[in-house]
C-alpha positions in Angstrom: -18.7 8.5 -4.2 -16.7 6.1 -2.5 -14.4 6.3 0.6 -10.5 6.4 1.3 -9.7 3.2 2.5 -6.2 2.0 4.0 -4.8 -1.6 4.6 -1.5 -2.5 5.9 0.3 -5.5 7.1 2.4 -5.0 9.8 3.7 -6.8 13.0 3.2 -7.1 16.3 5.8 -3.9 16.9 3.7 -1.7 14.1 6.7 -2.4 11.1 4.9 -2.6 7.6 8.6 -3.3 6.6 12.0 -4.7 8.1 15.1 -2.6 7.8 17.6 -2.0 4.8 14.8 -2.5 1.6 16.6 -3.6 -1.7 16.1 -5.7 -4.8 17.2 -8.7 -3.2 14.8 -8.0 0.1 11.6 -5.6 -1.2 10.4 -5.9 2.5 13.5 -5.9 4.3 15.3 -7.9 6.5 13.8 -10.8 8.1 10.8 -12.9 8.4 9.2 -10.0 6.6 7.2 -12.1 4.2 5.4 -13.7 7.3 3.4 -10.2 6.8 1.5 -11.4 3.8 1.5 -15.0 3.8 -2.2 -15.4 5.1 -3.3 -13.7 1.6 -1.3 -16.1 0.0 -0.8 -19.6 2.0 -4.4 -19.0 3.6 -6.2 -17.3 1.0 -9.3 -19.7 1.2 -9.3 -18.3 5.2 -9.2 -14.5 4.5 -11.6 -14.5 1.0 -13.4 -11.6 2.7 -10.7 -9.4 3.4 -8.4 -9.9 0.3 -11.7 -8.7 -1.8 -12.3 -5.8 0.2 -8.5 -5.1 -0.5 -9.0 -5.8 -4.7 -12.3 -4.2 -5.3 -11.0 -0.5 -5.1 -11.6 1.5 -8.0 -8.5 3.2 -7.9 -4.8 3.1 -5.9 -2.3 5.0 -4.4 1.1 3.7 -3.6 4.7 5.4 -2.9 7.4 5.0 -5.2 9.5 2.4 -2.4 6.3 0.3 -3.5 6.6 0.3 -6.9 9.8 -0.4 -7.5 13.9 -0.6 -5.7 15.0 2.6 -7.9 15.6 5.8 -6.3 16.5 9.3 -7.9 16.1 10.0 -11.4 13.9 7.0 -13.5 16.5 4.7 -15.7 17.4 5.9 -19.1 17.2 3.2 -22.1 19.4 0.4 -21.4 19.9 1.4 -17.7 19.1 -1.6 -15.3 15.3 -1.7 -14.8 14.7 0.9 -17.4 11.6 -1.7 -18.5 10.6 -2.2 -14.6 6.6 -3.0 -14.5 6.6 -3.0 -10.7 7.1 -6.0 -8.0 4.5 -8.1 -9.8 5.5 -8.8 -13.2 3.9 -8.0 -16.6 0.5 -8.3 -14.5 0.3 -7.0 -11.6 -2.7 -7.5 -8.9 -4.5 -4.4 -9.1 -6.3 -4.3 -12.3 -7.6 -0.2 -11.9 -5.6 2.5 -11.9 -2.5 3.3 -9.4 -1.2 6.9 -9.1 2.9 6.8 -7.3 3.9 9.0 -5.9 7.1 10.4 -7.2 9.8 13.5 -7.2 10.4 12.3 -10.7 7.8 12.4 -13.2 7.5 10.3 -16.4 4.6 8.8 -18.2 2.3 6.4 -17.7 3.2 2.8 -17.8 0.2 0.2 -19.1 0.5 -3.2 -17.9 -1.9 -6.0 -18.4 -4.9 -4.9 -16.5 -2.7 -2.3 -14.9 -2.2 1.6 -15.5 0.4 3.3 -13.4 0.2 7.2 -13.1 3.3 9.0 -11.6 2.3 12.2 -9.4 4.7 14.5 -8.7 2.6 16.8 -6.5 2.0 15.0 -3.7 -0.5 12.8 -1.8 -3.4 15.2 -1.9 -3.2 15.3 -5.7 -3.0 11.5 -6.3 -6.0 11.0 -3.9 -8.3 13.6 -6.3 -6.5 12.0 -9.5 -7.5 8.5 -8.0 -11.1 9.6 -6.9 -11.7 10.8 -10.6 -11.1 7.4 -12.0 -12.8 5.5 -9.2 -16.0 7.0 -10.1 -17.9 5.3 -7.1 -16.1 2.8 -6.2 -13.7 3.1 -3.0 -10.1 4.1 -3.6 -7.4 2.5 -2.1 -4.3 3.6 -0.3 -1.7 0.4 -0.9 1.2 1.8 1.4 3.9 1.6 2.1 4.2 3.0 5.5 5.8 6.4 4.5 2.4 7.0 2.0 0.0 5.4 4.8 1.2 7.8 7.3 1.8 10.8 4.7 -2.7 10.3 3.8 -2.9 9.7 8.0 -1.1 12.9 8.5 -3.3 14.3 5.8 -6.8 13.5 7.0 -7.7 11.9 3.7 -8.2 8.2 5.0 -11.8 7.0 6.0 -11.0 3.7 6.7 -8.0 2.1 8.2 -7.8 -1.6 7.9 -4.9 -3.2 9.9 -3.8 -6.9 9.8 -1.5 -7.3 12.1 0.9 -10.9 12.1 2.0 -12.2 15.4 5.7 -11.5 15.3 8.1 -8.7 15.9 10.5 -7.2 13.3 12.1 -4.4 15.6 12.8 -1.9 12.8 11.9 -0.9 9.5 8.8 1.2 8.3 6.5 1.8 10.8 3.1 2.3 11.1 2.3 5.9 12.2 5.6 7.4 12.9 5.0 11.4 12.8 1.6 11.1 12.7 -0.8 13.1 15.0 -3.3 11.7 17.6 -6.0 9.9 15.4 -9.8 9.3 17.4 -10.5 5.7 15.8 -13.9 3.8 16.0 -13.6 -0.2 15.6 -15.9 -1.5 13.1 -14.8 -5.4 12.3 -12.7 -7.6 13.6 -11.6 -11.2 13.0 -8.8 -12.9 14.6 -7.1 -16.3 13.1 -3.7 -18.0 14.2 -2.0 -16.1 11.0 -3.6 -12.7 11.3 -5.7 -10.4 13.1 -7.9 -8.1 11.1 -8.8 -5.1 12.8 -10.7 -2.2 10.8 -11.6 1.3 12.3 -13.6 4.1 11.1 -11.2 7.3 11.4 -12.8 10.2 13.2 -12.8 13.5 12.0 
């Protein structure tokens, strides 16, 4: 069986995202897409770490992630009733993804892509996601509020942060209302866009 593996963006100040998400700003606002540009405008630079992030065989992600609609999911012809996700028609992920959800619907197939609503919380979409990982690892994709939810949880073996050199000073952050964790640094790689630090979390 595989392990529970974490990785996050965040800055300097510990935001995965900038304040006041919507439609028009999925991370928030301001220079919020600096988090992720070395996976994108560096990718030859970071091959290693963006195929440790791909190669889980399953995800879990919180409903923020997934898509801008809160409450109730759209009724036919509501806005965003045919929402796939941030990503299109084919989204990055290519195994399963269980969100988590207060509302429950059915699954939604994409190209490569099979999202799983859960409606029972992070514990349940973990086991849910371990069952279809087989033994591969399973991934937790964030946001913050699910990273710290499966923090607070003890169910995360492996917490990879890359951490961008700027500051957003609000938003998400990284281990808000989450107890003392005992971390053991395993890798780390440092570049001007990003530094990768990964830790083994201590039971």
């Amino acid at each position: 069986m595989g392990i529970v593996t974490a990785d996050i963006g965040i800055s300097l100040d510990g935001f995965a995202a900038g304040p006041n998400q919507s439609l028009e700003h999925p991370l928030g606002e301001g220079d919020t897409e600096r988090l992720h540009t070395w996976m994108f405008a560096f990718a030859d630079e970071h091959t290693d770490e963006i195929a440790a992030i791909t190669s889980a065989g399953a995800y879990v992600m919180g409903r923020n992630m997934f898509g801008p609609v809160r409450d109730e999911w759209p009724a036919p012809g509501e806005p965003f009733d045919d929402w796939h996700g941030w990503w299109g028609d084919e989204p990055p992920y290519h195994a399963p993804v269980f969100v988590l959800t207060h509302y429950a619907r059915e699954p939604l197939e994409t190209v490569g892509t099979t999202f799983h609503f859960v409606t029972d919380g992070i514990h349940s979409a973990v086991d849910q996601a371990r069952e279809h990982a087989g033994d591969a690892d399973v991934a937790i994709a964030g946001g913050a509020e699910t990273l710290n939810q499966a923090l607070w949880a003890g169910i995360v073996d492996e917490l990879r942060l890359h951490i961008v050199p700027l500051t957003l000073g609000g938003g998400e952050r990284v281990f808000d209302r989450v107890p003392p964790l005992d971390l053991e640094l395993i890798r780390q790689r440092v570049t001007p866009e990003v530094a990768h630090l990964s830790y083994r979390v201590l039971r």
